[in-house]
C-alpha positions as CSV (number, residue, x, y, z in Angstrom):
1,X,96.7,145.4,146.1
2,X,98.9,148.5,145.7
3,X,101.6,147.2,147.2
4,X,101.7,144.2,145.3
5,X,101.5,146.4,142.1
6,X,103.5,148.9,142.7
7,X,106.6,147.4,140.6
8,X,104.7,147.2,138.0
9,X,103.0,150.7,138.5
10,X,106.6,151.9,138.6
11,X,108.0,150.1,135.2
12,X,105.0,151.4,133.4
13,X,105.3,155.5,134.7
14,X,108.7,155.8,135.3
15,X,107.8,159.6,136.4
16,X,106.0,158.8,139.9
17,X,108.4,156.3,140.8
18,X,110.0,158.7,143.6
19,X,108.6,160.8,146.3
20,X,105.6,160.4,148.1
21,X,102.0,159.8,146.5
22,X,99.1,162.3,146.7
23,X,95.6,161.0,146.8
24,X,94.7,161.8,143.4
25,X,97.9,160.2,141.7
26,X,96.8,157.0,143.8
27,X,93.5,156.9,142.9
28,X,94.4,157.8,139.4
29,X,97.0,154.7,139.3
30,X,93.9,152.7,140.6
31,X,91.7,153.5,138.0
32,X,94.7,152.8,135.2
33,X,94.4,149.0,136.8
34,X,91.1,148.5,136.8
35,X,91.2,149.5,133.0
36,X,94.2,147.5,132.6
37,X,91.7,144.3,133.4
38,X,94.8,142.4,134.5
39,X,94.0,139.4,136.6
40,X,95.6,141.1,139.7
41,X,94.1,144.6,138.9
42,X,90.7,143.0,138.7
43,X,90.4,142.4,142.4
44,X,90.2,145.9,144.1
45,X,88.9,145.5,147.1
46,X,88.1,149.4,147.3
47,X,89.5,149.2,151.0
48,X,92.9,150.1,152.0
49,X,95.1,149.4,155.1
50,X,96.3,152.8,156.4
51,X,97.7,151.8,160.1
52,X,101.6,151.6,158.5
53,X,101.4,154.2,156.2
54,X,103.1,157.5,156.9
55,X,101.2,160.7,158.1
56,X,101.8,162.9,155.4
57,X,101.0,160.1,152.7
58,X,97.1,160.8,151.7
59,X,95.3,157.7,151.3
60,X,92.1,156.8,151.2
61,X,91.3,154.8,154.7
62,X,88.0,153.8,156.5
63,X,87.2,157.5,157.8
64,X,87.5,158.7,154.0
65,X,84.1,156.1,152.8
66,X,82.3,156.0,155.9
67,X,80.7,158.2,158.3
68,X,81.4,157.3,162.0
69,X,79.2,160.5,163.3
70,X,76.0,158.8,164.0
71,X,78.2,156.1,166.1
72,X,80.1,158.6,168.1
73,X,76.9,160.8,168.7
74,X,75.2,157.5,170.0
75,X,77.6,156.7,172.2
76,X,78.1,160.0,173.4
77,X,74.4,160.5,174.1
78,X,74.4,157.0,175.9
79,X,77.2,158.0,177.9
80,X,75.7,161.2,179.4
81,X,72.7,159.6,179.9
82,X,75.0,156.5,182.9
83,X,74.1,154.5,179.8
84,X,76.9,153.5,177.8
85,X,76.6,149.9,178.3
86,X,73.5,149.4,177.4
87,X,74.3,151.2,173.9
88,X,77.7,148.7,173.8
89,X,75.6,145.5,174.3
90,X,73.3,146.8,172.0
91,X,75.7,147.9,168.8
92,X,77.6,145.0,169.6
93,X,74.1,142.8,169.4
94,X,73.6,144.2,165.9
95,X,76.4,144.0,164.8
96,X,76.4,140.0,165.1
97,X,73.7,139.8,162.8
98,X,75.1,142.0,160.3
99,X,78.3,140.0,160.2
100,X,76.2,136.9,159.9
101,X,74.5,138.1,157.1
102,X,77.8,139.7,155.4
103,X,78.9,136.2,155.5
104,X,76.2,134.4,153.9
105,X,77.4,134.1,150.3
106,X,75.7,134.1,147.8
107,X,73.8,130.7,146.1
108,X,75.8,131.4,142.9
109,X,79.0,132.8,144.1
110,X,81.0,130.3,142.0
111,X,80.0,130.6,139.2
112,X,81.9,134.5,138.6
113,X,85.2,135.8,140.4
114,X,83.1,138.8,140.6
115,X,80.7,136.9,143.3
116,X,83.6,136.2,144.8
117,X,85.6,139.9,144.9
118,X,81.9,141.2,146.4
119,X,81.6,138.2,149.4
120,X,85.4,138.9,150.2
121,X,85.3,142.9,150.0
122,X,81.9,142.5,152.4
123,X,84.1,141.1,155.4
124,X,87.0,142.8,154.7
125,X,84.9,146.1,154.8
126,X,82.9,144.7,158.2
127,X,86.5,144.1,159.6
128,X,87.7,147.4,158.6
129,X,84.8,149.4,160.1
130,X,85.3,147.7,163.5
131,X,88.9,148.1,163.8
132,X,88.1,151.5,163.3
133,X,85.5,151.8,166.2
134,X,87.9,149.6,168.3
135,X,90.8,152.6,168.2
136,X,89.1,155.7,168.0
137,X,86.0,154.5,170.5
138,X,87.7,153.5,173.7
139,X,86.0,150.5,174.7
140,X,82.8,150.4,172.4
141,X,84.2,146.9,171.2
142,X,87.3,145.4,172.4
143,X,89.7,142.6,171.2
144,X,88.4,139.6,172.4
145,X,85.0,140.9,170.9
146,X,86.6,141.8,167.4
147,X,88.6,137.9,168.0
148,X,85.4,136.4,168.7
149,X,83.8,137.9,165.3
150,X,86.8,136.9,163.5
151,X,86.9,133.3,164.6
152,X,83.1,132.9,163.5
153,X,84.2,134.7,160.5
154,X,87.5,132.7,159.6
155,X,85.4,129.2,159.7
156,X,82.2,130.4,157.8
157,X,84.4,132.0,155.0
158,X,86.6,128.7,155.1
159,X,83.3,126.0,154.7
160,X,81.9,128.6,152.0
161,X,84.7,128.3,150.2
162,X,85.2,125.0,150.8
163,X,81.7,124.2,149.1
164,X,81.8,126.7,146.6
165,X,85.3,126.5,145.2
166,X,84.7,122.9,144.9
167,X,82.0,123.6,141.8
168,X,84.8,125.6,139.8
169,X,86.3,123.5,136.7
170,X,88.0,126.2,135.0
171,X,91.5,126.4,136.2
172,X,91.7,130.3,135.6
173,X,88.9,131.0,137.6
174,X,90.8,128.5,140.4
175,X,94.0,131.2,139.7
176,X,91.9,134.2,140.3
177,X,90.2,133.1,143.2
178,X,93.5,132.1,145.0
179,X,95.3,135.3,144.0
180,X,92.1,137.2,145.2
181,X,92.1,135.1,148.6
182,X,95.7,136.1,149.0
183,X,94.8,139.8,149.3
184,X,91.8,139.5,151.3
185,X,94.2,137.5,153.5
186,X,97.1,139.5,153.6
187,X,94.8,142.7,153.9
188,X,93.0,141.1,157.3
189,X,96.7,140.1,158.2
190,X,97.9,143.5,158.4
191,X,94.6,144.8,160.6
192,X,96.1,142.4,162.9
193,X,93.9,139.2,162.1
194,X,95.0,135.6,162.4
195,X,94.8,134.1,158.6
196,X,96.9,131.1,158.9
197,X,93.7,128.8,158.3
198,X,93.1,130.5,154.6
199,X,96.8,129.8,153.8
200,X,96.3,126.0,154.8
201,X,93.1,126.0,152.6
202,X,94.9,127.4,149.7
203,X,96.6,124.4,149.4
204,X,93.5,122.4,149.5
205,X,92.2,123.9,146.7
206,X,95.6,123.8,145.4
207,X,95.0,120.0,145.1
208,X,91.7,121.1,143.0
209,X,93.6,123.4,140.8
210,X,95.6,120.8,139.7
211,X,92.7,118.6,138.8
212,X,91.4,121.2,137.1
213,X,94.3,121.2,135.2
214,X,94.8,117.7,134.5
215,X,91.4,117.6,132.8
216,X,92.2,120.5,131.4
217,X,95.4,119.1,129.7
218,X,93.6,115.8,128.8
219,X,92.0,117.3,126.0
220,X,94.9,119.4,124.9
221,X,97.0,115.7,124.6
222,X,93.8,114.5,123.0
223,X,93.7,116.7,120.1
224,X,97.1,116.6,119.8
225,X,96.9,112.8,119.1
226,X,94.1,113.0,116.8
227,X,95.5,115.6,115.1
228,X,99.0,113.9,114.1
229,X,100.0,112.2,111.0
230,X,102.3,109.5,112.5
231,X,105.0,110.3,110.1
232,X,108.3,111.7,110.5
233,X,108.4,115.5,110.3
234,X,110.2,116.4,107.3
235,X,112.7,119.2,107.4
236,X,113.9,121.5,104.0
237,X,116.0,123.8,105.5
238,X,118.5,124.9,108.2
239,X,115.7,127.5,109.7
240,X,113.0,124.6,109.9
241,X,115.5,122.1,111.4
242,X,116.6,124.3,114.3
243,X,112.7,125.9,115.0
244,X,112.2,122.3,116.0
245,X,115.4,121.9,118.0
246,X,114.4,124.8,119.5
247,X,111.6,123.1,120.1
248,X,112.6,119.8,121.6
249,X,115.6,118.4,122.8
250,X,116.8,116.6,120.0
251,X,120.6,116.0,119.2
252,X,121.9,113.6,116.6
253,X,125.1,114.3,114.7
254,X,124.3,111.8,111.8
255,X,121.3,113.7,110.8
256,X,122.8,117.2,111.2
257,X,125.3,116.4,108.5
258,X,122.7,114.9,106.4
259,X,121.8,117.2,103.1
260,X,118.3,118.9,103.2
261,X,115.4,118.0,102.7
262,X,115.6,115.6,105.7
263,X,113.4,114.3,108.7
264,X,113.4,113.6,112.2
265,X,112.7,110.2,113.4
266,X,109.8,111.1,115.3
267,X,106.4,113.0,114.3
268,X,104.8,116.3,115.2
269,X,103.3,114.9,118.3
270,X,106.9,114.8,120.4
271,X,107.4,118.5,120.3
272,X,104.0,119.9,120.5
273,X,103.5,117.2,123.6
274,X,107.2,118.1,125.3
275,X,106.1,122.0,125.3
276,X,102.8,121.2,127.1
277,X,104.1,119.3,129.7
278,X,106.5,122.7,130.4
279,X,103.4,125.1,130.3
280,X,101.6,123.1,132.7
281,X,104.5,123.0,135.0
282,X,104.3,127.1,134.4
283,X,100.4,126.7,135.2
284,X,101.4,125.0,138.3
285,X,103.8,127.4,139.4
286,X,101.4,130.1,139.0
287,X,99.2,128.4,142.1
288,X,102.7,128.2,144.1
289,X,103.2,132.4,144.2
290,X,102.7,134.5,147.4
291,X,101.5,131.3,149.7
292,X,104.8,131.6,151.7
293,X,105.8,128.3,150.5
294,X,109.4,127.4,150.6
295,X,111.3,126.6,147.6
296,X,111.1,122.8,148.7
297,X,107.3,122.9,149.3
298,X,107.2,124.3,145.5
299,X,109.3,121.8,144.4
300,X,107.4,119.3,145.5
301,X,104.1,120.4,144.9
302,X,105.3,120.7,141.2
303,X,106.9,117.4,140.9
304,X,104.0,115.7,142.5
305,X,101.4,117.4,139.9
306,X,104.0,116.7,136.8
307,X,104.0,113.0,138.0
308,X,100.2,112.8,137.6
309,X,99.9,114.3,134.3
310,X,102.3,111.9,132.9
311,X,101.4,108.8,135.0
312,X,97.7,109.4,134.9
313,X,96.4,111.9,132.1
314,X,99.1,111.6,129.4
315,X,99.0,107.6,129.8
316,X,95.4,107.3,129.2
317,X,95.5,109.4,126.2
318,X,98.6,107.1,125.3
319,X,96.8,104.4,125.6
320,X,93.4,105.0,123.9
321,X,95.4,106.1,120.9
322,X,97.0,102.8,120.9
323,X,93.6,100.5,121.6
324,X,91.7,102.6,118.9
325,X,90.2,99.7,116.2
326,X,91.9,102.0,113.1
327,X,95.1,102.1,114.7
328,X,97.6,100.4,111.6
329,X,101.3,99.4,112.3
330,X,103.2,102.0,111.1
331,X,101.6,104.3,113.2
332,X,101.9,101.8,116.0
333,X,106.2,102.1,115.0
334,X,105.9,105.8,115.0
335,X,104.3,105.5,118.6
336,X,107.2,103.5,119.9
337,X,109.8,106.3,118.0
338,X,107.7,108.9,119.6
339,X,107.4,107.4,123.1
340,X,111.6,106.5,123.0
341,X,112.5,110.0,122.5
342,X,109.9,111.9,125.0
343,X,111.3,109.4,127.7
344,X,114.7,110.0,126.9
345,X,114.0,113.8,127.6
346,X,112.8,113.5,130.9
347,X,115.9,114.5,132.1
348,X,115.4,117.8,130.7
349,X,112.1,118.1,132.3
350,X,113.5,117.4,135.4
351,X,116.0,120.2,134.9
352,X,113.6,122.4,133.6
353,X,111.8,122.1,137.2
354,X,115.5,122.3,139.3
355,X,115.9,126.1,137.0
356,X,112.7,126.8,138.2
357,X,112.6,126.1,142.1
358,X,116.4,126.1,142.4
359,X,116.1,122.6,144.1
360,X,118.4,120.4,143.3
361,X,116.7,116.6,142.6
362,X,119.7,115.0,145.0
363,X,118.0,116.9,147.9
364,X,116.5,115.6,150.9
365,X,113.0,114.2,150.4
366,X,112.8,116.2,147.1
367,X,109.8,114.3,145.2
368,X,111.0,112.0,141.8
369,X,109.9,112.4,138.8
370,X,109.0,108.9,138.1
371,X,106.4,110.2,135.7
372,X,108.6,109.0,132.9
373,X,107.4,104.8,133.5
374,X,104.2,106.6,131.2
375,X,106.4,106.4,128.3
376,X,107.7,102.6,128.3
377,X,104.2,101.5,129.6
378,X,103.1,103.1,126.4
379,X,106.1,101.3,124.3
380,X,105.3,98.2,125.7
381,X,101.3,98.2,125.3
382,X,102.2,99.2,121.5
383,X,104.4,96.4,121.1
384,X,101.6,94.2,122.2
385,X,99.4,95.8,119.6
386,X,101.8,94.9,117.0
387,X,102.0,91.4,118.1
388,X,98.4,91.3,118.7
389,X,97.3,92.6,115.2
390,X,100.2,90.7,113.3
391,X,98.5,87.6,114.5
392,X,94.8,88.3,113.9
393,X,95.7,88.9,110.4
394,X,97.7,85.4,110.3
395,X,94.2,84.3,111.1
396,X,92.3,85.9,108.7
397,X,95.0,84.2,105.9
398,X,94.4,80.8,108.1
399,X,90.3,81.2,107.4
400,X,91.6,80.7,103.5
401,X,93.5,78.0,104.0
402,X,90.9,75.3,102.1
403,X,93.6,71.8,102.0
404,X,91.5,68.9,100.4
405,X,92.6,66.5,102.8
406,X,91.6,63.7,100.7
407,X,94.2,64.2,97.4
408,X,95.8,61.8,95.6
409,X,98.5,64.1,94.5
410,X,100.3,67.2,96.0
411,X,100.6,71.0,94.3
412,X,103.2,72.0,92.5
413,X,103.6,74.7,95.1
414,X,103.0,75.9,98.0
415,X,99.3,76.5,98.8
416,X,98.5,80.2,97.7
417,X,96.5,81.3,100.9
418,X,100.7,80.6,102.3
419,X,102.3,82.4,99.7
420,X,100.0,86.0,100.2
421,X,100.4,85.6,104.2
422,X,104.3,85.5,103.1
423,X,104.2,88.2,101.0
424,X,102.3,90.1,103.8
425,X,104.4,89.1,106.3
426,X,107.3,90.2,104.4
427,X,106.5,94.4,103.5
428,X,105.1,94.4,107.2
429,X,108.4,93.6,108.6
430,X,109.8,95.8,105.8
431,X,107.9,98.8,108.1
432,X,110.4,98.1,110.8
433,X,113.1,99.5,108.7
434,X,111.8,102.5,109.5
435,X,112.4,102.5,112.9
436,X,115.5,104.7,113.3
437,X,119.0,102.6,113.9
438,X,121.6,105.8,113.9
439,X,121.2,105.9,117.5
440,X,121.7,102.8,120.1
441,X,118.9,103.1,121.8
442,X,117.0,103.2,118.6
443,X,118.9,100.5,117.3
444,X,118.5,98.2,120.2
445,X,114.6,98.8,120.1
446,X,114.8,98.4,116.3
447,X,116.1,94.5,117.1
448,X,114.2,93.8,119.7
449,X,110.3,94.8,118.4
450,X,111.0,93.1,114.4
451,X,112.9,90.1,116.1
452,X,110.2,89.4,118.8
453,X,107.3,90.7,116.3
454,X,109.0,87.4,113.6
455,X,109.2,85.3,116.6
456,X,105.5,85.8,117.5
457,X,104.2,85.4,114.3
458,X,106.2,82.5,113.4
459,X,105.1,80.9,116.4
460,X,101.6,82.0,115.9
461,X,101.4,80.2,112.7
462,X,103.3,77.4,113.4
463,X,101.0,76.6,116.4
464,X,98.0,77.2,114.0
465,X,99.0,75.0,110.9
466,X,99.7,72.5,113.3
467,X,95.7,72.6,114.5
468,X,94.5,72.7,111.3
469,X,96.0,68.6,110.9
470,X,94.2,68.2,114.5
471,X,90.7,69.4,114.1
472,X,88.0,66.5,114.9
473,X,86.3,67.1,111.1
474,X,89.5,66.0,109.9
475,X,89.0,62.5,110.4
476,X,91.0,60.7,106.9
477,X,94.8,61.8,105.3
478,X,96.1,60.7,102.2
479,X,99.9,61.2,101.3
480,X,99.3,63.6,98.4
481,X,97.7,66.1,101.1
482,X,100.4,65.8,103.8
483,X,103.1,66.5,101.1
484,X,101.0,69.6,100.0
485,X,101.1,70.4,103.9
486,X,104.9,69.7,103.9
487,X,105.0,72.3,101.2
488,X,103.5,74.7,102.9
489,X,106.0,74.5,105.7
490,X,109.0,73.7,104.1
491,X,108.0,77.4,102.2
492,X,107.8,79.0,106.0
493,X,111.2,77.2,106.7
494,X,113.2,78.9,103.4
495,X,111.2,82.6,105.0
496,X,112.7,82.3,107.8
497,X,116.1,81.7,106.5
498,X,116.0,84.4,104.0
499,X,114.8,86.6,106.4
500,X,117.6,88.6,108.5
């Protein structure tokens, strides 16, 4: 763990950066990191690996925290005696059992990173002890012995893991865990221990950390939903309209020259949702460090996560927002502003990843970010709502409509049930005004939702005036009513044309 501090040991005492380290400037550099309580100084494992280091460097090894004199008495006893093997079978015997009870874990290991920091330092400290005895013993356990031990060792550590890791749902505690595996990995590795299987577990649970995550970030999108107003976020000056900018992506040379106060077509939602979807990618890089992965592996482990909060998490929240009963149009327009301009800055997401893994997306088997089919699902299911909602309240007119099928004489106008769904009909298509025509895409999306939204309801209503002549009570017409009826149409008919 010193080693993997040390640049950061150096940038905050600039005065012990040269020479060679005395025993208590290490120890007192430890204790600075423990008090530090930074996730990496938290995981001390109180054992250091000594073989590399140079002679005159005093560090704390093996020989410094235990006492190997009863051992070497033993077995120099045993030995005078003709009896060494017998004392070899026997310490060897024992120390089975202790290494099987050393890697029992504890029942609620999970539940703390500490459990985990005292299960890991256990083995590494068993480990330790014996690779001692193996070089300064000459034969009181050998290699295949310690490679034995290790094997038993490397698949009961794994399976605990395995089982315990899996109860974890808090995605720092996923962090810590991997960056404390890491050490206890990399410390084994340099006693000379295969740890290749704890590498290819870390990317097991690296599959859990990023549901983690994602449930994680479903309730950050959640509130961010609920919390928004659906409105266009008004600007009143220069340092206001670049903060959000700075914020989001967002270029349109119309609204720059416009005079302040002003607003941008979409609402608060855009931003705050753009910046998560970058600090998750930064939560999954974080999982990515010191596993020896290539800058392709990264790449695509990122990508494949990104695709999943988009296609998976952010859709659902998307959608609920979109179902909910209260839902009205205009915030059904904003949600199709909204979802227009967060597509349209997937491309920036996608170079926000390439800056990160320096992986270009026009490489080999590099993983697409096809996330971005979240954001027209979402425009198209809130285009249904509008067309869905426009034509329940058609309905709900329709229930008024009460023609006396039996008149002598037509109105004098059209039926007054007609004229309010008109009028309605009218300001709601007024709300589609809003929708933002400076740009082209905006524009084009602009036609197409009001046009097909007119053509629905028109349809809609056509198809249901035309049931109300059919219904089975309706069994007698007289003249007077059809030409009331004929009013009623004829008024739809002059809409329509007035209507651009």
């Amino acid at each position: 763990q010193q080693q993997r501090n040390l640049d950061n040991i150096v940038s905050q005492h600039p005065r012990i950066s040269g020479g060679k380290k005395s025993k208590r400037e290490l120890c007192a550099s430890s204790e600075l990191e423990v008090k530090n309580t930074s996730p990496m100084s938290e995981q001390d494992s109180g054992i250091l690996d000594v073989e590399d280091e140079d002679e005159d460097e005093e560090v704390p090894g093996a020989q410094d925290l235990v006492d190997f004199s009863p051992v070497y008495r033993c077995l120099h006893i045993y030995s005078v005696l003709g009896a060494r093997e017998t004392f070899e079978s026997y310490y060897r015997k024992q120390r089975r059992k202790q290494a099987r009870l050393v890697l029992q874990p504890p029942s609620n290991m999970h539940e703390t990173l500490d459990g985990y920091r005292k299960y890991f330092n256990q083995i590494v400290g068993f480990f330790v002890v014996e690779d001692h005895i193996l070089h300064t013993t000459q034969g009181l356990v050998n290699r295949a012995y310690l490679d034995e031990l290790w094997e038993m060792a490397l698949s009961k550590t794994i399976a605990a893991l395995r089982t315990h890791s899996s109860y974890c749902s808090d995605p720092s505690l996923v962090l810590d865990l991997k960056n404390l595996i890491v050490l206890f990995a990399d410390t084994l590795q340099g006693y000379g221990f295969p740890v290749n299987q704890l590498f290819d577990m870390l990317l097991e649970i690296q599959d859990q950390y990023s549901e983690t995550l994602l449930k994680k970030w479903s309730g950050v999108f959640r509130n961010i939903l609920d919390s928004d107003n659906y409105s266009p976020i008004p600007v009143s000056n220069e340092e206001l309209y670049k903060k959000i900018v700075g914020q989001f992506p967002f270029q349109d040379p119309e609204l720059e020259k416009q005079p302040f106060p002003k607003k941008f077509p979409f609402s608060e939602f855009v931003p705050k949702v753009y910046n998560q979807i970058k600090e998750f990618i930064y939560a999954c890089l974080k999982f990515s460090e010191d596993l020896h992965l290539s800058s392709t592996e990264v790449d695509d482990m990122i990508r494949k996560s990104t695709n999943l909060l988009l296609t998976r998490t952010l859709s659902n929240c998307l959608q609920n927002v979109i179902k909910r009963k209260n839902v009205g149009l205009t915030e059904l327009v904003q949600i199709i502003i909204n979802t227009t301009h967060l597509e349209k800055s997937c491309k920036f997401l996608e170079e926000f990843i390439t800056n990160i893994t320096n992986v270009l997306p026009e490489t080999v088997h590099t993983t697409k970010l096809y996330g971005t089919t979240t954001f027209k699902d979402a425009r198209h299911a809130a285009e249904e709502e509008i067309y869905t909602n426009l034509n329940q309240k058609i309905d709900q007119f329709l229930q008024l409509a009460d023609y006396d099928w039996m008149a002598l004489e037509p109105g004098s106008r059209a039926s007054d049930y007609l004229v309010d769904l008109i009028g309605f009909l009218r300001s709601t298509f007024a709300v589609f005004t809003h929708l933002p025509g400076e740009v082209d895409v905006h524009s084009t999306m602009s036609g197409k939702v009001a046009q097909t939204a007119c053509m629905s309801a028109c349809k809609h209503l056509s198809t249901s005036l035309l049931q109300l002549l059919l219904e089975a009570e309706v069994r007698q017409l007289t003249l007077g009513a059809l030409q009331q009826f004929n009013l009623d149409v004829e008024e739809c008919e002059r809409e329509c044309r007035v209507t651009p």
